[in-house]
C-alpha positions as CSV (number, residue, x, y, z in Angstrom):
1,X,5.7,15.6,44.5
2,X,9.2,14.0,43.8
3,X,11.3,15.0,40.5
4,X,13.5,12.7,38.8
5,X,17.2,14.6,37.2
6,X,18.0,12.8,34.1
7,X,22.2,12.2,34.4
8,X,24.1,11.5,31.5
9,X,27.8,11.3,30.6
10,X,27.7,15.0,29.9
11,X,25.5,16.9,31.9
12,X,26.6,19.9,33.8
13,X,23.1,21.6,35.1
14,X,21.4,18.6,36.6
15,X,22.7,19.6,40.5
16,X,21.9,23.2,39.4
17,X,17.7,21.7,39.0
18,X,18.1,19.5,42.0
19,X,19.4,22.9,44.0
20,X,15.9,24.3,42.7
21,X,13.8,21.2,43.3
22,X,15.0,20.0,46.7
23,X,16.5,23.0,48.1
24,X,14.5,25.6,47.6
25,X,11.3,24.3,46.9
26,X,11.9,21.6,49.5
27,X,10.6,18.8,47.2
28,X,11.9,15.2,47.3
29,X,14.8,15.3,44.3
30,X,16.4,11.9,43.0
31,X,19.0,12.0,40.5
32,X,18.8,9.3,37.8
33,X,21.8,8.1,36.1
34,X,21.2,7.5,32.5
35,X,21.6,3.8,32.8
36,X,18.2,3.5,35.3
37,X,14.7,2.4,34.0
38,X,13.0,2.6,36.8
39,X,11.1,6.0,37.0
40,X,7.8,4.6,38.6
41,X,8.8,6.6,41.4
42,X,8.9,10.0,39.7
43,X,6.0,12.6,39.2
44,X,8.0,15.0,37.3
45,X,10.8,14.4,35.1
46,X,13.5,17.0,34.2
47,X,16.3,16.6,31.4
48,X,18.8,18.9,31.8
49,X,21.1,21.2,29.8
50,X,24.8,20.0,29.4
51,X,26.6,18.3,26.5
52,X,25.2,15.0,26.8
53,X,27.0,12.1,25.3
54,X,29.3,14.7,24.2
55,X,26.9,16.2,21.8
56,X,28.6,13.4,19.6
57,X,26.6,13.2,16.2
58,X,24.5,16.2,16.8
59,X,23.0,17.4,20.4
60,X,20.7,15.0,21.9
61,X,21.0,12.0,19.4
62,X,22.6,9.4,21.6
63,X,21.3,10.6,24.4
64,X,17.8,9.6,23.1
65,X,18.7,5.6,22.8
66,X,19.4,5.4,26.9
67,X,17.3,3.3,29.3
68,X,16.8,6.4,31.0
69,X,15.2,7.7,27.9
70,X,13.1,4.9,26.6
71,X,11.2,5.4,30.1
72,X,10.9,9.2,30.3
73,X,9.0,8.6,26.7
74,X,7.2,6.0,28.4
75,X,6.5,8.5,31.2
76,X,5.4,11.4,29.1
77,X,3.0,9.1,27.2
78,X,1.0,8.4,30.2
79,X,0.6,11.8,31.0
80,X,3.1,12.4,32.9
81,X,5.3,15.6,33.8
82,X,8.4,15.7,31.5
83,X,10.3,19.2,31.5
84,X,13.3,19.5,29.2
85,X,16.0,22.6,29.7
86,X,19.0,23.4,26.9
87,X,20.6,20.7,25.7
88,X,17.5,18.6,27.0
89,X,15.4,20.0,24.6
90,X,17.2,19.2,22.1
91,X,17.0,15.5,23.3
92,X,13.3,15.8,23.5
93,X,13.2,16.5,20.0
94,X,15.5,14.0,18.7
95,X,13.2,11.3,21.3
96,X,10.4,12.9,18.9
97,X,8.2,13.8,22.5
98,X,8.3,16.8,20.7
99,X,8.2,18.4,17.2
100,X,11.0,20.1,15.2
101,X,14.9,20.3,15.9
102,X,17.6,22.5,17.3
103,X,20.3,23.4,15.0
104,X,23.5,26.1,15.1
105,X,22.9,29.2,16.2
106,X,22.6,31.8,13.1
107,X,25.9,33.2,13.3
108,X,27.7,30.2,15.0
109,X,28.7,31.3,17.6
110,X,28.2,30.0,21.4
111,X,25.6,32.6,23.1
112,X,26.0,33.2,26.9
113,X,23.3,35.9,28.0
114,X,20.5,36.9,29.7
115,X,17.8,37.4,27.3
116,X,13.7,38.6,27.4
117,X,11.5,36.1,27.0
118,X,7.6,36.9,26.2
119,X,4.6,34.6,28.1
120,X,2.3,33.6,25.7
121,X,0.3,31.1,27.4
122,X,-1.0,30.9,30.8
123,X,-3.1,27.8,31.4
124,X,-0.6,25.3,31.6
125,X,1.0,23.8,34.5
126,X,4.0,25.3,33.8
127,X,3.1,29.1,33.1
128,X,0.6,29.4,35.9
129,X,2.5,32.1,37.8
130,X,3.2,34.1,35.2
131,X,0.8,36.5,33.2
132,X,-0.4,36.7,30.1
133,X,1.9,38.6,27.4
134,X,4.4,38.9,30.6
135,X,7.9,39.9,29.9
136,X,10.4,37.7,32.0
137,X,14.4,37.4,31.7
138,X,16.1,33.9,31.8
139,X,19.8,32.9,30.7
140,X,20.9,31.6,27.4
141,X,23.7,29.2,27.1
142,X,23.9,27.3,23.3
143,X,25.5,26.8,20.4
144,X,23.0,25.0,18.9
145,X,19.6,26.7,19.8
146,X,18.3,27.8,17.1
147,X,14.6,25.8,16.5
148,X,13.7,25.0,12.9
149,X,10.2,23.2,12.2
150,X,8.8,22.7,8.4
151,X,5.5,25.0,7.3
152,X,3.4,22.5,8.7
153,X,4.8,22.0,11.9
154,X,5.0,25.7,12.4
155,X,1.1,26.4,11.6
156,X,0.2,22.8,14.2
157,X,2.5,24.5,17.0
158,X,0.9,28.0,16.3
159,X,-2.9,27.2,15.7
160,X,-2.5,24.5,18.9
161,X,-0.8,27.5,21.2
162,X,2.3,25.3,22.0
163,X,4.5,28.1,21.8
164,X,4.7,28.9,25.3
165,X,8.3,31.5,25.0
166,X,9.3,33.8,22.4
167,X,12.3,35.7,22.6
168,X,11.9,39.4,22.5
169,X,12.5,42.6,23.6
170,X,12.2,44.5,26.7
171,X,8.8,45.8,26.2
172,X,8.0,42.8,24.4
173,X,7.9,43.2,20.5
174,X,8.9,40.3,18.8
175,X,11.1,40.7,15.8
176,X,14.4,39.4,13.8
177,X,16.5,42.2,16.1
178,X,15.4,40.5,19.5
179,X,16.4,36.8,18.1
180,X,19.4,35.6,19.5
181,X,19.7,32.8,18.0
182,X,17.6,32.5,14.6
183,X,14.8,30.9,15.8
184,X,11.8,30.8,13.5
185,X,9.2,32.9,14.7
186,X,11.3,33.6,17.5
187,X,10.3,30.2,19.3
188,X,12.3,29.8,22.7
189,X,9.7,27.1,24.1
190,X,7.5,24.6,23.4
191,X,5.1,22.0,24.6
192,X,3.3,18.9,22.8
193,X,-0.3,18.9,22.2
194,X,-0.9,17.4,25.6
195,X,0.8,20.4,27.5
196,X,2.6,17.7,29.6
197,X,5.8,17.8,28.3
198,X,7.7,21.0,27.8
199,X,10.8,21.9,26.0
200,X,12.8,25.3,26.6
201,X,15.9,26.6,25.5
202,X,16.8,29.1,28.4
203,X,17.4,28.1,31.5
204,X,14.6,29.1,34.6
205,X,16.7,27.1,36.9
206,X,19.9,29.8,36.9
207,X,17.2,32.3,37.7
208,X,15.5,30.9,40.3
209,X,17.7,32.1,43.5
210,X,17.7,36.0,44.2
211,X,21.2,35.5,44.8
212,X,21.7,34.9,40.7
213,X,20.4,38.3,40.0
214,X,16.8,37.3,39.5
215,X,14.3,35.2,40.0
216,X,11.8,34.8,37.2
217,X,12.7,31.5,36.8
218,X,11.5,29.7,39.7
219,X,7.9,30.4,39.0
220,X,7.5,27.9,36.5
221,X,8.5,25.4,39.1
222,X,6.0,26.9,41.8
223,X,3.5,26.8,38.7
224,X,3.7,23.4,38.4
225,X,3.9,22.4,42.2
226,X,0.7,24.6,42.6
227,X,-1.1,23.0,40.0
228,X,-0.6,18.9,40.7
229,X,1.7,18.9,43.6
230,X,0.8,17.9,47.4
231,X,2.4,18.8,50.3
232,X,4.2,21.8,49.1
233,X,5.7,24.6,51.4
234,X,3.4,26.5,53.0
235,X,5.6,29.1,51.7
236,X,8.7,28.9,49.2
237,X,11.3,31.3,49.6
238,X,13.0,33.5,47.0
């Protein structure tokens, strides 16, 4: 399987996913400057977190009118893998690959933490490896992270099962005291009808080496080699 890095004036996590995809899971890695059309080479896509364009106008919405761009929405449409972390979520909403927006944080401020995160979907690609209702820890790092989504939207993304992470608590409950941020219905992921294409605000990639603190991370990667990749490791190491 070969992943594709999305590189834009801006980013600052992109070499942290390529240390994930290439180095520990051993998979072919390019990174794709945000100038470059040409994904027909990539199985998987990942946008990552960083401050794209600046984060001029709002988060994401330059960053949606690059070449890069117009092909990962190309990509995504036929089906393929499109993964988007932080500050790539946010540009996977304003691309409209998926639904809603990311706006300030409810008490402004900048949030740098490690947070719970509930499981609440299993049969996707991407949550494979985890359980049902699991609890896992990933790091936060936004200003703007808090997703907002009419009625409507809500109800689609609720009676489809695209939320696939809710903040929470350490034993799991999910309420307005375990929201960092103010997201409605405590929404910290989502995917798009299809389940192809997943938006997340926390980042799995700064908990997918033991040497980080934790790992919990790095099973959404190992979900999604499992699932459609070939030739993976015989074993992946922690």
């Amino acid at each position: 399987m070969k992943f594709g890095v999305i590189v834009f004036p801006g980013s600052n996590c992109d070499r942290d996913v390529a240390y994930v995809t290439r180095d520990l899971l051993q998979q072919p890695t390019r990174m794709i400057w945000h100038e470059d059309s040409d994904l027909s080479d990539v199985d998987v896509v990942i946008v990552p977190g960083g401050f794209s364009y600046g984060d001029y106008l709002r988060c994401g919405a330059i960053a949606r009118f690059s070449p890069a761009m117009r092909s990962v929405v190309d990509h995504a449409n036929r089906g393929k893998y499109v993964l988007g972390i932080c500050n790539g979520f946010q540009v996977l909403t304003e691309a409209r690959l998926l639904p809603g927006a990311l706006v300030r944080n409810r008490d402004l401020h900048f949030i740098c933490d490690r947070v719970p995160l509930k499981v609440e979907r299993t049969n996707l690609p991407w949550t494979s490896h985890y359980q049902s209702g699991e609890v896992i820890t990933l790091p936060i790092a936004h200003g703007e992270g808090s997703y907002y989504a009419d009625a409507d939207t809500l109800k689609a993304l609720e009676d489809h099962h695209q939320i696939l992470f809710r903040y929470c608590s350490a034993d799991g409950t999910i309420d307005s005291a375990n929201n960092p941020n103010g997201s409605l219905q405590n929404i910290a992921g989502i995917c798009n009808l299809q389940g192809n294409v997943l938006g997340m605000m926390p980042h799995p990639e700064r908990a997918a080496d033991s040497v980080l603190g934790g790992t919990d991370g790095i099973q959404l990667f190992r979900g999604l080699l499992e699932t459609i990749g070939e030739g993976v490791p015989a074993k992946i190491t922690d």
